[in-house]
TIBA-49951 format. One record per residue: residue in one letter; x, y, z of N, C-alpha, C in turn. Coordinates in steps of 0.001 Angstrom, whole numbers, padded with zeros to 6 digits, always signed. Atoms other than C-alpha are relative to their C-alpha. Layout:
<atoms>
AXYZXYZXYZ ...
</atoms>
This chain:
<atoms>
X-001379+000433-000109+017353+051939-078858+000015-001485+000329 X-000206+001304-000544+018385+048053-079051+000637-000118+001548 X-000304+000431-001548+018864+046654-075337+000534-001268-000199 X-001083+001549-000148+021899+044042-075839-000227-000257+001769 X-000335+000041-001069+022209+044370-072309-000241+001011+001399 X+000753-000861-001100+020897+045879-068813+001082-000031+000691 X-000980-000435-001024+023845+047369-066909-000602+000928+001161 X+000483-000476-001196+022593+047839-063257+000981+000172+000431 X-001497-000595-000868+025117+049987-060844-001490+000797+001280 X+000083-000284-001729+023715+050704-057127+000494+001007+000249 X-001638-000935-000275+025301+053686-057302-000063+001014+001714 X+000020-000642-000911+023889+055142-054157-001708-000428+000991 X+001732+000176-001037+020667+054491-051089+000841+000952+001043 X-000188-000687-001539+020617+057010-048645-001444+000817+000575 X+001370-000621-001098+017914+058963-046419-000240+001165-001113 X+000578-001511+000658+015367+061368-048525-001627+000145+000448 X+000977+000735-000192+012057+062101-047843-000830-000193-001467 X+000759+000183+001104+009449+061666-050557+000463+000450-001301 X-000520-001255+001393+010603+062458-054036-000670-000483-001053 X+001013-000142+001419+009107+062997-057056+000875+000502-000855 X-000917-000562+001532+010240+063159-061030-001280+000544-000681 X+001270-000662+001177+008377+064627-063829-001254-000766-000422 X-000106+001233+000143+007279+060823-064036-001596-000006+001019 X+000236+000769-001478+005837+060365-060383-001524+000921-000045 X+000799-000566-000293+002305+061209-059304+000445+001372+000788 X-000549-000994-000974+001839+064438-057287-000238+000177+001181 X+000194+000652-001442+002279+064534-053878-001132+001012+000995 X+001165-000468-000085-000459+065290-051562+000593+000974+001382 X-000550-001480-001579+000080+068463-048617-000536-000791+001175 X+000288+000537-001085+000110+067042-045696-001151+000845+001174 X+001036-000741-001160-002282+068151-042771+000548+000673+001143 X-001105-000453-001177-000977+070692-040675+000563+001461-001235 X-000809-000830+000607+000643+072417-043757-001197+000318-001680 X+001000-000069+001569-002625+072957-046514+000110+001415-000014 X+000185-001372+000924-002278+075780-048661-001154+000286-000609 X+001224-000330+000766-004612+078039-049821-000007+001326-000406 X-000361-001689+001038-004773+081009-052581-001329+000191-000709 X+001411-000517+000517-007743+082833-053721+000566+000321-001224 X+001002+000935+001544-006957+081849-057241-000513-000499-000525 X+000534+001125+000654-009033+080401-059474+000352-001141-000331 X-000963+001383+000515-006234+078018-060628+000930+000264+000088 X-001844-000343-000575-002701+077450-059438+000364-001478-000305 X-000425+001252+000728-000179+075108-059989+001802+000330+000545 X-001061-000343-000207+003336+075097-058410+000845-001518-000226 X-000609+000816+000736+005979+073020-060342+001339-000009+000397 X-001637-000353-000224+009735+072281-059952+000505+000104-001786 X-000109-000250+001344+011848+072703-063338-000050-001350-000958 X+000062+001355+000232+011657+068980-063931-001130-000673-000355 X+001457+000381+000244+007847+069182-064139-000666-000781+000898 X+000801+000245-000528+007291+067921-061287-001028+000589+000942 X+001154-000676-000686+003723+068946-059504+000084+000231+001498 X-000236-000005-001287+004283+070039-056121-001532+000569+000839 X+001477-000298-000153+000575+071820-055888-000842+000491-000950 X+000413-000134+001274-001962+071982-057884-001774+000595+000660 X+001180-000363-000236-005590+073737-057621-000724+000255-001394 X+000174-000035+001076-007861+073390-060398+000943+000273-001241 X-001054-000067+000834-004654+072933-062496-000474+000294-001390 X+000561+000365+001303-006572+072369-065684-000676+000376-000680 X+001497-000604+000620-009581+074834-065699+000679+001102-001437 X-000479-001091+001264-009116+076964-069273-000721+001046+000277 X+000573-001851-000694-008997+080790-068276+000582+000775-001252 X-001073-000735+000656-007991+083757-070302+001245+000484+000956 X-001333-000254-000173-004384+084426-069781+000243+001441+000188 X-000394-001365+000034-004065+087729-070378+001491+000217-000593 X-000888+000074+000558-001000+088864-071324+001536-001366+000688 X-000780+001187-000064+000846+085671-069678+000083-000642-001781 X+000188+000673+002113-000219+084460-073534+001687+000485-000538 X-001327-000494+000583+003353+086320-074153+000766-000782+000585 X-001356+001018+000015+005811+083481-072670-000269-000604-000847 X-000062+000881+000964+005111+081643-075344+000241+000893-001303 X-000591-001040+001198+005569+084920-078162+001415+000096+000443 X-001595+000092-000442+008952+085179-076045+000735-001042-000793 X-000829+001506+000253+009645+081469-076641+000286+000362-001094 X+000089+000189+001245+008979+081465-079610+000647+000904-001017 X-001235-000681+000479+011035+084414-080638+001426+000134+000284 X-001517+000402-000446+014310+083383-078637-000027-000899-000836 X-000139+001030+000930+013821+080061-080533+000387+000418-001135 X+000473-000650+001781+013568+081968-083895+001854+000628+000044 X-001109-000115-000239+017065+083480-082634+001155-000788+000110 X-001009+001124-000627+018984+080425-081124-000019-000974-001903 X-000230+000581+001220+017795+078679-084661+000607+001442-001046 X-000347-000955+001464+019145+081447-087109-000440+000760-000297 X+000815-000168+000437+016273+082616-088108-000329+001327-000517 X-000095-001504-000252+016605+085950-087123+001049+000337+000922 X-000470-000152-000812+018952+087932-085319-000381+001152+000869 X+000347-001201-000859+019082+090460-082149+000169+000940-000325 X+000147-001392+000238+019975+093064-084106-000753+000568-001241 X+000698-000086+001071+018119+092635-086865-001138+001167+000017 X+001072-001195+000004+015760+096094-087457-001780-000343-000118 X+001380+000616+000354+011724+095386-087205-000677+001498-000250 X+000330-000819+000730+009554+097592-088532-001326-000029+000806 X+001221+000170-000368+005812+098510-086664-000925+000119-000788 X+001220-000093+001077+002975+097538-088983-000938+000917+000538 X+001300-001071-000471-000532+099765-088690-000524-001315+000848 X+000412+000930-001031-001891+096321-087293+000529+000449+001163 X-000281-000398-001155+000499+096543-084477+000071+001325+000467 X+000293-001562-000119+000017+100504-084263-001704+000185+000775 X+001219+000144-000138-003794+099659-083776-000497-001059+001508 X-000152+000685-000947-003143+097201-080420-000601+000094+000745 X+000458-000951-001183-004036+099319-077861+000687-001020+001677 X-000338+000526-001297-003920+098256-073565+001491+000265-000031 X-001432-000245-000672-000115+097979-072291+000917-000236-001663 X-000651-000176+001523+001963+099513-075480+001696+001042+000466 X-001183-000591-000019+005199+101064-076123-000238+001429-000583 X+000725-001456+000705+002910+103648-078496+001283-000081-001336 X-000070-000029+001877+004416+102196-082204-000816+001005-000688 X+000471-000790+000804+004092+104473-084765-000038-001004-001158 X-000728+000296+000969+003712+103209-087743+001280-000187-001064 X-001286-000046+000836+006525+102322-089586+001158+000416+000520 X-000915-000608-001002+008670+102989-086593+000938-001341+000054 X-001066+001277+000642+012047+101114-086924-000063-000392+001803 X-000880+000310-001131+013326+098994-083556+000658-001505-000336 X-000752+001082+000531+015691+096230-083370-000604-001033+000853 X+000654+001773-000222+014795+092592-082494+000464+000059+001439 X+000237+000193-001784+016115+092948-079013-000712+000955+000649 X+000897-000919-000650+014388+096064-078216-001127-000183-000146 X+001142+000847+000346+011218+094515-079250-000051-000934+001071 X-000458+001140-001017+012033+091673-077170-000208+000585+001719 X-000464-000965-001108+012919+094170-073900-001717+000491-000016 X+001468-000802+000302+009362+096037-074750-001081-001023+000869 X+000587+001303-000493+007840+092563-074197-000264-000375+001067 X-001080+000817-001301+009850+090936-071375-000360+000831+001072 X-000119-000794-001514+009504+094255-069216-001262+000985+000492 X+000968-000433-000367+006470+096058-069804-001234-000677-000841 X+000321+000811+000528+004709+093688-071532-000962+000623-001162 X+000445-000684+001193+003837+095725-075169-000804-000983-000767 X+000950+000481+000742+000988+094364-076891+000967+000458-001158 X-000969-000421+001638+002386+096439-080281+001012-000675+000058 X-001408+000388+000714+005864+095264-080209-000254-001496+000163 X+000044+000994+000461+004410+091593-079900-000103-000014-001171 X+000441+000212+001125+002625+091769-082697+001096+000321-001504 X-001134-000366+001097+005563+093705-084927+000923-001085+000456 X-000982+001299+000003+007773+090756-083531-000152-001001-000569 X+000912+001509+000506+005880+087930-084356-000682+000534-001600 X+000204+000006+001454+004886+089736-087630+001832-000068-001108 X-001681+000254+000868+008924+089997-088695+000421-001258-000338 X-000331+001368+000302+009283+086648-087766-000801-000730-001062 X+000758+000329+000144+006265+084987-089135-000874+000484-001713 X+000345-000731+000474+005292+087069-091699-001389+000840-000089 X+001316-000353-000338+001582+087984-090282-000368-001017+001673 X+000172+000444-001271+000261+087446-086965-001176-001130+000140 X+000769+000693+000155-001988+085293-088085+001036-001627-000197 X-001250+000891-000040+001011+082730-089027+000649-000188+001315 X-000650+000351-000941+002374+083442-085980-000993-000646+001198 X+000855+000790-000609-000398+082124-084302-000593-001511+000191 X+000448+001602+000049-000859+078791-086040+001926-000522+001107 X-001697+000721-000815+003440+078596-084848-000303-000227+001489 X+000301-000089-001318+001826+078950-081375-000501-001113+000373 X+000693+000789-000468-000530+076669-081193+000367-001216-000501 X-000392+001164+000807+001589+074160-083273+001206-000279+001367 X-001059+000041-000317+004496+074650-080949-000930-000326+001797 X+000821+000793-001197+001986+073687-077768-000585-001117-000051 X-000130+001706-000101+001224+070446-079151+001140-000191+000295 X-001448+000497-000012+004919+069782-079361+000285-000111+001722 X-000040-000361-001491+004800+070938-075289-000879-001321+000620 X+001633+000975-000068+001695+068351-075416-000875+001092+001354 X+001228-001063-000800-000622+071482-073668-001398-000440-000823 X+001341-000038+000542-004259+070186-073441-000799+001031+000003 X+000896-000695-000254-005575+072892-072340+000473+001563-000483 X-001247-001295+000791-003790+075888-074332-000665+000370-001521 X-000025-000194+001272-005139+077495-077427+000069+001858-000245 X-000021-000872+000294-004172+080530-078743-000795+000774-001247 X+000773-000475+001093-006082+083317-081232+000436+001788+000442 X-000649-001091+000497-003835+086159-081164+001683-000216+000921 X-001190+000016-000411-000129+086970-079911+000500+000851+001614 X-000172-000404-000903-000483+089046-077295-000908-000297+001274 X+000686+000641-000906-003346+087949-074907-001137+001095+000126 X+001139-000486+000123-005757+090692-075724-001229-000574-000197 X+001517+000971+000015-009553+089480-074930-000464-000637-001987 X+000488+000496+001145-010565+087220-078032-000805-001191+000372 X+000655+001200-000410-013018+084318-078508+001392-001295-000063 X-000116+001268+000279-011393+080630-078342+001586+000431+000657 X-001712-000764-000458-007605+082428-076351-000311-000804+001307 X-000309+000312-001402-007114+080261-073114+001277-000367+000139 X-000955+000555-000380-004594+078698-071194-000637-000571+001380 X+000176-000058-001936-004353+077019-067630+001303-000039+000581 X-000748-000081-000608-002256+077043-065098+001104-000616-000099 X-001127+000871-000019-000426+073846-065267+000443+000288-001996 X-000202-000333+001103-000401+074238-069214+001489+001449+000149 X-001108-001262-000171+001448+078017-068293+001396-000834+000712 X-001542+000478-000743+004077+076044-065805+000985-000799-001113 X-000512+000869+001341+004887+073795-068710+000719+000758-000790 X-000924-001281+000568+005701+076820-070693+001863+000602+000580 X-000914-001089-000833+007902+078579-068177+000971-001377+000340 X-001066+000561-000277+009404+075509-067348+001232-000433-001143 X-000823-000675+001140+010877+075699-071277+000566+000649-000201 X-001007-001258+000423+011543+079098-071235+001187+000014+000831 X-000913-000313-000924+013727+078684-067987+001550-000388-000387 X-000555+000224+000428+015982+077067-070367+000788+000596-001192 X-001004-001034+000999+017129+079218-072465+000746+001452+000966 X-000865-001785-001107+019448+082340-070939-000740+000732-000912 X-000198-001263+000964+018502+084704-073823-001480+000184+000718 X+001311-000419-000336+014699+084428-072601+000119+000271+001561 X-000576-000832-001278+015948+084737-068910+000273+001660+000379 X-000726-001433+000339+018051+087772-069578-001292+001028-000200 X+001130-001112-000079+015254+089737-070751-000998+000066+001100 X+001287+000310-001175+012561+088482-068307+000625+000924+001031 X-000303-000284-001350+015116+089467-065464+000294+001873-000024 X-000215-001825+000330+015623+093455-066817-001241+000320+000807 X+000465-000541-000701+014551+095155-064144-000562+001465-000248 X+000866-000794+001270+014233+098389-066034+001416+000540-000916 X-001150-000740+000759+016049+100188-068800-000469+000739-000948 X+000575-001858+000512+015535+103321-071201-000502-000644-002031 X+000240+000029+001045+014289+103059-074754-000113+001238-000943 X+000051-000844+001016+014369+105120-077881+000964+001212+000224 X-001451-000940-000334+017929+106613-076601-000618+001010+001151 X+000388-000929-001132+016382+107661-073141-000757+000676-000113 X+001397-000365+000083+013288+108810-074150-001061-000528+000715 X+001093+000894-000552+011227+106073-072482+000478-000814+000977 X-000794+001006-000995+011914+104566-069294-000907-001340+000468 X+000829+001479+000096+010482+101096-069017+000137-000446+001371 X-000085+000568-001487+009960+099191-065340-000520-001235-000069 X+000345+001464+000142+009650+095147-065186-001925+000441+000903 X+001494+000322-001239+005772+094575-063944+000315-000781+000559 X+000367+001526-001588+006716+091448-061696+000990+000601+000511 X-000885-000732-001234+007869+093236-058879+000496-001195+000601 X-001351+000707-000608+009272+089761-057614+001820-000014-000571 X-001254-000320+000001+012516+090933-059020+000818+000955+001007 X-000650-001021-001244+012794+093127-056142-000102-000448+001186 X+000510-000268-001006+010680+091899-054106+000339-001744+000980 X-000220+001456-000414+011627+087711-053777+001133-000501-000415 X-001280+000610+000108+014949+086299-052958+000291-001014-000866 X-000217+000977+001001+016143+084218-056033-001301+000194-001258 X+000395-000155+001165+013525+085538-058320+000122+000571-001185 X-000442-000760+001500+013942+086286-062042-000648-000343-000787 X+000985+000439+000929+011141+085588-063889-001179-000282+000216 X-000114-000500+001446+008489+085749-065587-001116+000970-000495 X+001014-000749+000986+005434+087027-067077-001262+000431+000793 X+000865-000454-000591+002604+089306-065353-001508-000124-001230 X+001244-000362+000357-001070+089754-066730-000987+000558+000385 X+000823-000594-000440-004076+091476-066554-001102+000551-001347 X+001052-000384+000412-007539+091952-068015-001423+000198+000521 X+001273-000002-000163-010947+092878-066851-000621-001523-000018 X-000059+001154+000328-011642+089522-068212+000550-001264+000820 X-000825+001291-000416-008947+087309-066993+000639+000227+001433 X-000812-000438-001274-008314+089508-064019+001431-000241+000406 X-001423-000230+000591-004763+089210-062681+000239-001236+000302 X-000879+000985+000111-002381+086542-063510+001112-000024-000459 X-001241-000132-000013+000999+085536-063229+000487-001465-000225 X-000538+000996-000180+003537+082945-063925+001495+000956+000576 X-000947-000666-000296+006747+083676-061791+000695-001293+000185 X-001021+001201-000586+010134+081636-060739+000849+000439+000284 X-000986-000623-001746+012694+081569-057961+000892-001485-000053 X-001091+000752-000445+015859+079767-057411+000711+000137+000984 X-000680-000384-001114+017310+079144-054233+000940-001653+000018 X-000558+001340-000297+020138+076367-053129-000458-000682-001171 X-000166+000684+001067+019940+074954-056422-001400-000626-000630 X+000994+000393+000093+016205+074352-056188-000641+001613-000700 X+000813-001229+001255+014079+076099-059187-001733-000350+000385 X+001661-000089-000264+010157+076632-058539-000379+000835-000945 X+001044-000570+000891+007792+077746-060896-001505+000226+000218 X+001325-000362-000462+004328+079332-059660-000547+000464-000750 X+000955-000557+000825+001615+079876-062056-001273+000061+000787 X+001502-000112-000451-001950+081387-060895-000424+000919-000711 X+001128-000209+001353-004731+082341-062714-001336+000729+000948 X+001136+000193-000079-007715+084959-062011+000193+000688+001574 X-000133-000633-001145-006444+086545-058792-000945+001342+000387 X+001532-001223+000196-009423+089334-057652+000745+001144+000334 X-000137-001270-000193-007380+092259-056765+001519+000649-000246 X-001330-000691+000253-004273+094724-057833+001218-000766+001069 X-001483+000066-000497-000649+093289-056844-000857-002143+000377 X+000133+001185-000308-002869+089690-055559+000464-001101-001049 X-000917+001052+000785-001014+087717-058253+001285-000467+000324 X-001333+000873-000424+002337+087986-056768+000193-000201+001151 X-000060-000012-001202+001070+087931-053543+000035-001888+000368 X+000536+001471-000079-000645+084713-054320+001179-001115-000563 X-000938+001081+000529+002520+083224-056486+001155+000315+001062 X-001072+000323-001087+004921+084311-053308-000406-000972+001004 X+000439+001373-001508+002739+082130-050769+000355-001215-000643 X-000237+000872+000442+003224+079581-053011+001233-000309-000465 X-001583-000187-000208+007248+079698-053712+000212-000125+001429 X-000398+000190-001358+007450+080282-049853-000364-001445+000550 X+000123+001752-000834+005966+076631-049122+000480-000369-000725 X-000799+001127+000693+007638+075246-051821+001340-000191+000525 X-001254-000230-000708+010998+076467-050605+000093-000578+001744 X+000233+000817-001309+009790+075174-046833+000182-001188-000241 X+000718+001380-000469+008731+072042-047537+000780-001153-001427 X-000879+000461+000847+011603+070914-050396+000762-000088-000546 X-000600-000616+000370+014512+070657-051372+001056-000691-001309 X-000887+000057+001211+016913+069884-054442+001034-001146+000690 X-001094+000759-000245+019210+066848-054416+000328-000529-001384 X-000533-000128+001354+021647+067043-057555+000083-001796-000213 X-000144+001866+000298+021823+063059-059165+001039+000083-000860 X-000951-000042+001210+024036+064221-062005+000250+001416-000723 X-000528-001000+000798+026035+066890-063989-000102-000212-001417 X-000277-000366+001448+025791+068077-067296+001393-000067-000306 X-001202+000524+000265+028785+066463-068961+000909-000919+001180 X-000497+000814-000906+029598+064064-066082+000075-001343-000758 X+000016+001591+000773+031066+060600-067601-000496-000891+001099 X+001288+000666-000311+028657+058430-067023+000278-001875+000441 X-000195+000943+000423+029561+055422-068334+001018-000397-000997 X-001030+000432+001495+031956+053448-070869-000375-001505-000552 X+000663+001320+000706+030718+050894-073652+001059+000172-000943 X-000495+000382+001201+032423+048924-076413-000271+000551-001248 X+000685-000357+001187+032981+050324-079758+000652-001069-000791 X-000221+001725+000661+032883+046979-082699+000551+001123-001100 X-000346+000021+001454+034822+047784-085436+000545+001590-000401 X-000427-001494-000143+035901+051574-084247+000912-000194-000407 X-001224-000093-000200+039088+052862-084703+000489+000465+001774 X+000138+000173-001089+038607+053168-080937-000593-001346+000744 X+000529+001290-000705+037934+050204-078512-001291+000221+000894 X+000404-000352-001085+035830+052133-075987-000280+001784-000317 X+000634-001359-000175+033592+055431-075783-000476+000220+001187 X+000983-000292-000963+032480+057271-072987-001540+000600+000050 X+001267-000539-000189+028941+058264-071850+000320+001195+000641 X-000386-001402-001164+028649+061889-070549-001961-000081-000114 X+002077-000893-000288+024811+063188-069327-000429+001081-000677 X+000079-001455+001060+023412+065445-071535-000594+000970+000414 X-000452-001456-000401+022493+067588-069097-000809+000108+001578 X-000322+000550-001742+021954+067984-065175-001491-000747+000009 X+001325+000128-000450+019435+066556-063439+000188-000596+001796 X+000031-000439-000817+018237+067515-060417-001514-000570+001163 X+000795+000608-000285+015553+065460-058201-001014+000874+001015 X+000379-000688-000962+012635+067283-055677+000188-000945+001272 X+000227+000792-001209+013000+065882-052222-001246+000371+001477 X+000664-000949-001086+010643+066713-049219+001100-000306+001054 X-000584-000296-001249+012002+067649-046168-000605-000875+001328 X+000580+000612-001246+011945+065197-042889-000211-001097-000329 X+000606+001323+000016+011012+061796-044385+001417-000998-000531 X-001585+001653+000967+013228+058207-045546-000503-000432-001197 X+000512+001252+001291+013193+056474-048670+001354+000558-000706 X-000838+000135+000770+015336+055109-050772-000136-000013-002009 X-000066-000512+000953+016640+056057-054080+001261-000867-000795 X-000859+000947+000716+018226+053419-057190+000477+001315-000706 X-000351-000568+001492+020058+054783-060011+000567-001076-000767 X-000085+001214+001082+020311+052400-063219+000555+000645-000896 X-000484-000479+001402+022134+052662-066246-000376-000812-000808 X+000479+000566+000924+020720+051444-069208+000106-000182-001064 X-000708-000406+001487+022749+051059-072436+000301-001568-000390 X-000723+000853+000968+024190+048895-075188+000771-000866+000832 X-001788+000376+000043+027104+046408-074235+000897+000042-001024 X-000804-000477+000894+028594+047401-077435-000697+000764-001210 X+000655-001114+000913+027614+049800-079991+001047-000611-001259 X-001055+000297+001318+029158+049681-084057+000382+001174-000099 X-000424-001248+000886+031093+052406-085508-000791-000271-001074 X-000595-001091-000674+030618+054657-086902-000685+000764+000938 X+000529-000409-000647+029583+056729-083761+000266+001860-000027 X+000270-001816-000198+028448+060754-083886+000411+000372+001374 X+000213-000760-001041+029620+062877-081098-001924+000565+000231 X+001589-000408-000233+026415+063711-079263-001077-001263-000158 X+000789+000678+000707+024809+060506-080402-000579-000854+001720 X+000902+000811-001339+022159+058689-077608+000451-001341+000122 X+000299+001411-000185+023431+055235-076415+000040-000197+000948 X-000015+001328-001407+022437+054310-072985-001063+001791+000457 X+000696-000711-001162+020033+056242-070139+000882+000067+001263 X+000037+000026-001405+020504+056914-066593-001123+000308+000574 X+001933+000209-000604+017109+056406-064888+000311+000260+001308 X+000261-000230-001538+016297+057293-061160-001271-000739+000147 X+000711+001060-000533+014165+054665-059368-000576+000255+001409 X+000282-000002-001358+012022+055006-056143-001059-001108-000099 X+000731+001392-000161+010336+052031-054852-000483-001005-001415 X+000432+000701+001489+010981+050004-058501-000508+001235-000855 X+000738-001209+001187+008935+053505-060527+001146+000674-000343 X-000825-000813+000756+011185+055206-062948-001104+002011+000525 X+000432-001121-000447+010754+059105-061232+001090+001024-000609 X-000908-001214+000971+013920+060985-063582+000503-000466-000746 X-001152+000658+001419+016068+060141-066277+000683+000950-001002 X-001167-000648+000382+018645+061670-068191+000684-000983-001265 X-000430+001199+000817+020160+060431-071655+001311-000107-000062 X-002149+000076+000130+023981+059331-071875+000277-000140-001453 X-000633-000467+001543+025701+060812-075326+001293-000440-000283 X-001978+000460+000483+029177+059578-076760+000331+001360+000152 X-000940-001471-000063+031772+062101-075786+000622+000306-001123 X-001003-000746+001578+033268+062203-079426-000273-001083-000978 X-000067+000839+000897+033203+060812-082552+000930-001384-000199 X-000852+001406+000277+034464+057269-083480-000608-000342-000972 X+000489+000451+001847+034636+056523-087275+000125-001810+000027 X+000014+001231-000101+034709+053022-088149+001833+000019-000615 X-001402+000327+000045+037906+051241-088538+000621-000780-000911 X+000086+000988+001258+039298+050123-091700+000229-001883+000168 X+000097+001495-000523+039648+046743-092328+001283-000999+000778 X-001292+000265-000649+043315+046470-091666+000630+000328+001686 X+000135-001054-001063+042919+048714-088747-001051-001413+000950 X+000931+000873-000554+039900+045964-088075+001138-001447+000518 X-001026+001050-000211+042756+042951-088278+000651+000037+001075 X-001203-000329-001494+045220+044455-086085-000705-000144+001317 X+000660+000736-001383+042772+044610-083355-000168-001054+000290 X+000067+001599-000503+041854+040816-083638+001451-000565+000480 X-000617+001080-000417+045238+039754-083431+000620+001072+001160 X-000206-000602-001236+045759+042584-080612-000467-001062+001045 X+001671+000721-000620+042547+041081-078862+000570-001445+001110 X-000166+001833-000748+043755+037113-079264+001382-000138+001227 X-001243+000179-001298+047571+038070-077501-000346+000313+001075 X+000866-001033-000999+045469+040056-074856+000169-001299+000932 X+000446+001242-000997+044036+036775-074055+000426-000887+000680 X-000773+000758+000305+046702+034461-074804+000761+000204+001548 X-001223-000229-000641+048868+036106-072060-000865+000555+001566 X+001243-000742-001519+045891+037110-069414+000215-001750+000791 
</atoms>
């Protein structure tokens, strides 16, 4: 974006302690308050991406069926774009009939619809009805696999490669921890992948089959609703979960936990210090006007900026420091201007380092302005002056 002009606004300094953006290094546990989880690898995130703890963040483990927030994603996406819909009928191939571990027990050629597939997933985490999902979409699970690992560059995950859909033991299938938070901190954005995650249980095949979420933090942790359990011999157990309290979102991924239920034991110790030791201070609303810049040659003089969508800073608890906010746009833009269209930032600043940011969108269209339409304004403009 051209930078005619740097519009600085002060808009606020007051008492916080340490804060961190998606941006900002990660901050280190103080002494007195060190955590410690007999996972192999952990990683506790806010939804903003920023790192709040991290333990071998990076090592590549098998996943287990965590490998399914990203078949989720990737089939809400497939929804929200068109692609497919929720009621659309799927069909269980013999592939996915042939799955085996945590199943719904597809028959071949057994009809279900795209959200019950979905539900299968989300709550008891069905190997088969991945694979018949991701084969409807995709047209082979082999396709849906390159979409996987194409759609984790896009995430930029170094440490992430997939080689099947569900997280059944294969060669060259990892993930890590922080890689998984990255995920989840995507999916937390969509409701439709929410919604399912948070089904606690419900009946299938017209009350034939009663299904029960595996992450017992839906029962068991205040503000949790999400997301994805695992488990293999292999990859032993692992979890990515998340919890909202007071407006503050946490995301706990661990990897590799040694014993039955120690996954959400290990991702509640870790939510419980996050929730201690930080807390949420809103900077801006989704659709809050922002700003107002010149439009040249509009049939409008003037557009507003709105935020395109909240943003929400981590703070620790107990300390000072101060906090800029900058705006960063055009001093005049040309028609014609798109609703939705990017002209200016709002940046968050701690000691000079850009630590959040947020982009400012025109609230509506502004066509350009004919030429007569262009006239009238000048000699609007010159009496303006004439008489100021």
């Amino acid at each position: 974006m051209r930078k005619c002009a740097l519009v600085t606004l002060l808009l606020f300094i007051f008492s916080v302690t340490t804060v961190f953006g998606a941006q900002a290094t990660p901050p280190k546990i103080q002494s007195g308050t060190q955590l410690e989880t007999s996972a192999v690898s952990a990683v506790l995130m806010d939804e903003n991406g920023t790192l709040l703890y991290e333990k071998d963040a990076h090592k590549r483990l098998p996943p287990a069926s965590v490998t399914k927030i990203m078949t989720l994603l990737l089939a809400v996406e497939a929804i929200e774009q068109g692609r497919i819909n929720i009621a659309d009928d799927v069909y269980a191939s013999e592939n996915a009939w042939r799955q085996g571990g945590s199943q719904i027990w597809l028959e071949p050629g057994e009809k279900m619809t795209v959200k019950e597939m979905l539900t299968a997933i989300a709550v008891v985490s069905a190997n088969d009805a991945a694979v018949a999902l991701m084969e409807h979409i995709y047209g082979s699970e082999i396709a849906a696999v390159e979409a996987m690992n194409k759609r984790a560059e896009t995430l930029g995950l170094a440490d992430t490669h997939f080689s099947n859909v569900n997280g059944l033991p294969a060669p060259n299938h990892y993930m890590s921890a922080y890689d998984t938070a990255l995920i989840a901190k995507e999916a937390v954005t969509h409701p439709l992948y929410m919604d399912m995650c948070g089904i606690k249980e419900t009946w299938l095949r017209n009350g034939k089959n009663w299904l029960v979420n595996t992450n017992k933090l839906l029962w068991w942790y205040k503000g949790g609703d999400g997301l994805k359990t695992g488990w293999t011999e292999e990859a032993k157990y692992c979890f990515v979960g998340t919890a909202k309290r007071d407006g503050l979102r946490l995301i706990s991924s661990v990897f590799a936990t040694p014993e039955p239920r120690s996954h959400l034991r290990e991702s509640m110790k870790l939510l419980d210090w996050g929730f201690a030791n930080f807390v949420a201070v809103p900077i801006v609303n989704q659709g809050t006007v922002v700003e107002r810049i010149k439009v040249n040659k509009g049939v409008e003089a003037e557009v507003q900026l709105l935020a395109s969508q909240d943003l929400n800073l981590i703070i620790g608890k107990g300390q000072n420091k101060n906090l800029q906010k900058k705006i960063i746009a055009d001093s005049s833009v040309n028609a014609p201007i798109d609703e939705g269209q990017k002209c200016g930032e709002l940046i968050v600043l701690k000691d000079g380092k850009e630590i959040g940011k947020v982009d400012l969108l025109a609230e509506k269209t502004v066509p350009k302005a004919s030429l007569l339409r262009i006239f009238q304004n000048m000699i609007t403009n010159m009496f303006s002056i004439s008489n100021s």
